[in-house]
N, C-alpha and C positions, 0 to 999 in steps of 0.2 A: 832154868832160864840162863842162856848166856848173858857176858858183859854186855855185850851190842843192844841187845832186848832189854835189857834193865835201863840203860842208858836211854833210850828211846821212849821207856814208860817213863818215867822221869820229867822229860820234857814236855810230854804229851799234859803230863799234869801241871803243870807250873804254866802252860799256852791255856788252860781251859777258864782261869780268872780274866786273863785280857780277853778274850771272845766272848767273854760274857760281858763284860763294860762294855765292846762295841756295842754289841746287838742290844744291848738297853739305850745306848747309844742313838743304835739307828729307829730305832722304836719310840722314842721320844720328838726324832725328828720326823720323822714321816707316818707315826700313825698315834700318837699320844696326843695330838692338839687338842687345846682346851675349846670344852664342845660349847660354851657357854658364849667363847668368843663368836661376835656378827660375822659372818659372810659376806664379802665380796657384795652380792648381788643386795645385800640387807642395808652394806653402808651407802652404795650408792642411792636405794631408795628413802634413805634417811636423807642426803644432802636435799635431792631430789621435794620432799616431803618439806624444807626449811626453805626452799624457794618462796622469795620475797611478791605477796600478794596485792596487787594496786585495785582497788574500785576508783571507775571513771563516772558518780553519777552526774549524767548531762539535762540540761535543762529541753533541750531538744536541738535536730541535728535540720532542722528545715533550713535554718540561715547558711549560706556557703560558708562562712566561715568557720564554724565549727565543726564542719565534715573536716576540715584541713587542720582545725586545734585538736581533736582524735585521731588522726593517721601519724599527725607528728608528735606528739605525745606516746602512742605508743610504742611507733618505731623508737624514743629515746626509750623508753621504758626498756623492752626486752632486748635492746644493747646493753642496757645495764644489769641485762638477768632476770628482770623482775618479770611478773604474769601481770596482764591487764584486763580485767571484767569490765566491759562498758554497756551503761543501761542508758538509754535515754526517756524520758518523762514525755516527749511528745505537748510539752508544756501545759502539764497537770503536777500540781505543787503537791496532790494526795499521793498520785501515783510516786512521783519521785521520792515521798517518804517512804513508801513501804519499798520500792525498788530500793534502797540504800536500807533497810532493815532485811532485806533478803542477803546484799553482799557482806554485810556485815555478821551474820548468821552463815556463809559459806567462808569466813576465817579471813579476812582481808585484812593487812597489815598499816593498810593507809585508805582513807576516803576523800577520793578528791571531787568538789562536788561544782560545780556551775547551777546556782540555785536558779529554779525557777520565780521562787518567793524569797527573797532575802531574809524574812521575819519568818516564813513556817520553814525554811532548813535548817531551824534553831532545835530544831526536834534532832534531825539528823548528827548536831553535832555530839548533844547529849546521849544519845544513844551510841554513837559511838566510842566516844568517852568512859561511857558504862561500859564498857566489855574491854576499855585499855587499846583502844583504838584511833590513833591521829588523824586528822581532818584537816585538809587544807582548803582554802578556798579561793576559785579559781576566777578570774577577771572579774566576780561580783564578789560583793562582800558579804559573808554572814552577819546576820546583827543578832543582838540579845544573847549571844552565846559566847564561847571561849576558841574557836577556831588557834589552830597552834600555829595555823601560815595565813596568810593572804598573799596572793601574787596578782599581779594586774600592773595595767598600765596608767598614770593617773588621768583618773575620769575628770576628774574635773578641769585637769588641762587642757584635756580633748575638748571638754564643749567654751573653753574662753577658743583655742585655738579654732575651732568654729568657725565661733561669734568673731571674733577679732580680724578673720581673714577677708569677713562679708562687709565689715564695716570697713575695711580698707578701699576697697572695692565701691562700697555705698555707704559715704557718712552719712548721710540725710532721708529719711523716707521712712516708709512702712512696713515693718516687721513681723512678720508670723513665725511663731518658736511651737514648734513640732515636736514636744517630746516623746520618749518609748516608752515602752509598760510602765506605768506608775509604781507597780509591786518590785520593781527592779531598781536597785537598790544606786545603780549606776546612771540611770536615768536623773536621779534626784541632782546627784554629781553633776552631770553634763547641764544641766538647769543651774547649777550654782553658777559652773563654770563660763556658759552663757551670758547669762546677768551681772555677773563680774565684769565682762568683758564691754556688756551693753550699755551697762547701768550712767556713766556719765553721760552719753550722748541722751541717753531716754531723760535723766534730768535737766539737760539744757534745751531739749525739746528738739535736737535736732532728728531723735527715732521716735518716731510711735509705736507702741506692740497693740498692734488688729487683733480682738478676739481675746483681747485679757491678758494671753500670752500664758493660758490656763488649758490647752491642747496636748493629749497625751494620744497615743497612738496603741490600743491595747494590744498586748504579747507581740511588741513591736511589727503587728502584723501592716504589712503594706496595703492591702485592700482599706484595712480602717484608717490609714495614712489617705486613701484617696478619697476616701469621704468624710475625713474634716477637711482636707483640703477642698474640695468644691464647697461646703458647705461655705467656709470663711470667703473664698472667691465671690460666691452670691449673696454673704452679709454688706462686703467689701464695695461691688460693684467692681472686681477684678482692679482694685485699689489696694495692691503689693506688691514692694517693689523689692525685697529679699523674704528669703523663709531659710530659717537656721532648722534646719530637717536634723535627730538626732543618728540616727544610721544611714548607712545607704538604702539599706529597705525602704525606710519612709519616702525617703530622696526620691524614689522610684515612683511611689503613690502619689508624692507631690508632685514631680513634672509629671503624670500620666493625667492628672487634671488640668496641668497648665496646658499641656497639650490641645485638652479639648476646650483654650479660652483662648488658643494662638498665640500664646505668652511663655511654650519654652524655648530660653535662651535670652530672654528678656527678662526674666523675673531671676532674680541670683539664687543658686541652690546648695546649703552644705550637704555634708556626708561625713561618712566613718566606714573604715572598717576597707576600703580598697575591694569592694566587691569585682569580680568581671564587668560586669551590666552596667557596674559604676562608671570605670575606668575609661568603657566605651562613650557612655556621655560625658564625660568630660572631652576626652579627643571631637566629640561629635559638637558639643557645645551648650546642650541642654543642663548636664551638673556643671555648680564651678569649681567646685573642688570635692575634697575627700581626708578623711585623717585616718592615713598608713597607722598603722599598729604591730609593726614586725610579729606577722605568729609564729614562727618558726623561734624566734628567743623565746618569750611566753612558755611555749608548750615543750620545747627543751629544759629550760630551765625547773616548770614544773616537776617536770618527770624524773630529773634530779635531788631537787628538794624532796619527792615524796620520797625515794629511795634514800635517801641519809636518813630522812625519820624513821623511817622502819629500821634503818640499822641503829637506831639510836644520838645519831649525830646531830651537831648544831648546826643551823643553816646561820653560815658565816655574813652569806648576803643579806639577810633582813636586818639594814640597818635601821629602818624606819620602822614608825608604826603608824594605823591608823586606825584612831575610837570606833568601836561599833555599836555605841550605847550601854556596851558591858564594861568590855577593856580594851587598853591601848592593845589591837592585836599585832605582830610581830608582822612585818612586809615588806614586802619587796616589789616597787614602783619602777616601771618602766618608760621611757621618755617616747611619746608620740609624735609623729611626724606629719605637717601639713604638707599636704599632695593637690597640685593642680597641675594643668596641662603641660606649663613648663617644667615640670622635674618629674613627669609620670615618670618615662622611659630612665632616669637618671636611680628613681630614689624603687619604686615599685617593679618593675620590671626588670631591670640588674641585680635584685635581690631575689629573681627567680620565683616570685610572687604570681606572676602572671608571664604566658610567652606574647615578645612585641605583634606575632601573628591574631593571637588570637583579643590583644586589646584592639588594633587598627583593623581587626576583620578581613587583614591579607589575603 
């Protein structure tokens, strides 16, 4: 073997350590991954899999207003990521139980509930409690239980704001108090807030309450609003001269019998809630008024609150609380607004609530 050839084996061997560190090299990077590590497709299903779960159970969706507290509620919700289950009860307090023992049983992170019974969604909360599950509760209050939110606007401000706007209007005369479902927890409220409002004038005698002022309106239905209304009309001898209606629904039942005494627009009428149907009788002249309860804050805010409790957060906003028979619950009270025909268009309808078309029937 010449020099040349020697010199060339030489090198040849002294190159064959460095090509071997490459090639373990490259074998480490492009085929030695650790097989143990998730995949791509595995984490995205794990993120996927942690997505924040809301249950919506509603007490029932026949009132307008609550088809509008679930559209905006959930639209806040799944801006914020989260998923929304909504079950309605069709206003059965059994059914709502076990529909919220169903969402509760499909992995829900938060139960937000609009009871139909105040007293039996005490089940509701306890169960979800048992499984490490938050419970909020939504414009009614839960009682006998531990609810970890309440959100609402105060009821009982709404029914003095009521009473108080009818007695501006009419210090003196005959009163009919129209309450909602008895089983509703907010009804009670609106009754306090009422009789707060009333209570001096009723002890100097300048109101009378027609009928006891013991009238509740079962599952705030308006049909049964218009048959205690006629019924008090034919105790009366059509001897009333306001009726503090507790929703707009009632309001409806109530003029739909004054109608048939030729007494609407004559007899004063409250309300709640800024229905459509409402807003039209008040322009029309049959309601006098109504109490705006901005839903679109409500059902925002909601849907915030549920989403920090799932992630574990404190809601900064419940500076209040209010008893529910158990404990001071943690809340968050929203200010209601009295609406009558001079500030519909200002307060209701620039809030996008309603379009000016379809309240004046354009």
């Amino acid at each position: 073997m010449n020099d040349h050839s020697t010199f060339k084996s030489k090198v040849y061997l002294k190159l064959i350590p460095v090509f071997s560190i490459l090639i373990a090299c490259l074998l480490m990077l492009f085929g030695c991954a650790d097989p143990s590590a998730p995949k791509k497709s595995e984490k995205a299903a794990d993120t996927a899999a942690q997505k924040i779960k809301i249950g919506l159970s509603m007490d029932s969706l026949r009132v307008e207003r609550w088809q509008k507290d679930r559209d905006i509620f959930t639209a806040e919700a799944e801006k914020l990521g989260a998923e929304v289950i909504v079950q309605s009860a069709d206003g059965d307090e059994r059914r709502q139980n076990e529909q919220a023992e169903n969402m509760i049983t499909q992995g829900v992170d938060v139960l937000v509930v609009i009871p139909k019974d105040s007293v039996a969604a005490a089940q509701i909360v306890q169960a979800a409690h048992a499984e490490g599950i938050k419970v909020v509760a939504y414009d009614r209050l839960i009682r006998e239980s531990s609810p970890d939110l309440y959100i609402s606007f105060d009821n009982e401000q709404v029914g003095y704001l009521q009473a108080e706007y009818l007695l501006r209007q009419k210090p003196k005369g005959d009163y009919f108090l129209l309450g909602g479902a008895p089983t509703d927890n907010n009804a009670q409220l609106l009754r306090q807030g009422q009789l707060r409002a009333l209570q001096p004038s009723i002890d100097s005698g300048d109101i009378q309450l027609v009928a006891d002022g013991q009238h509740w309106a079962v599952n705030w239905d308006p049909r049964d609003a218009l048959k205690k209304a006629e019924q008090v009309l034919t105790q009366t001898n059509n001897k009333v001269d306001a009726v503090v209606a507790s929703n707009d629904g009632t309001a409806g039942g109530v003029i739909q019998a004054l109608e048939g005494q030729n007494l609407a627009g004559s007899v004063i009428v409250s309300g709640q809630d800024a229905e459509l149907a409402a807003c039209q009788r008040i322009v029309k002249g049959t309601q006098t008024m109504t109490v705006y309860k901005p839903i679109h804050l409500i059902a925002t805010k909601a849907a915030q609150a549920a989403v920090a409790l799932a992630k574990g957060e404190t809601i900064a906003e419940a500076t209040q609380t209010v008893n529910n028979g158990k404990i001071d619950v943690p809340s968050i009270l929203l200010t209601p607004i009295q609406v009558d025909k001079a500030n519909l268009d200002e307060v209701v309808i620039k809030d996008g609530f309603h379009t000016r078309e379809a309240v004046y029937q354009e």
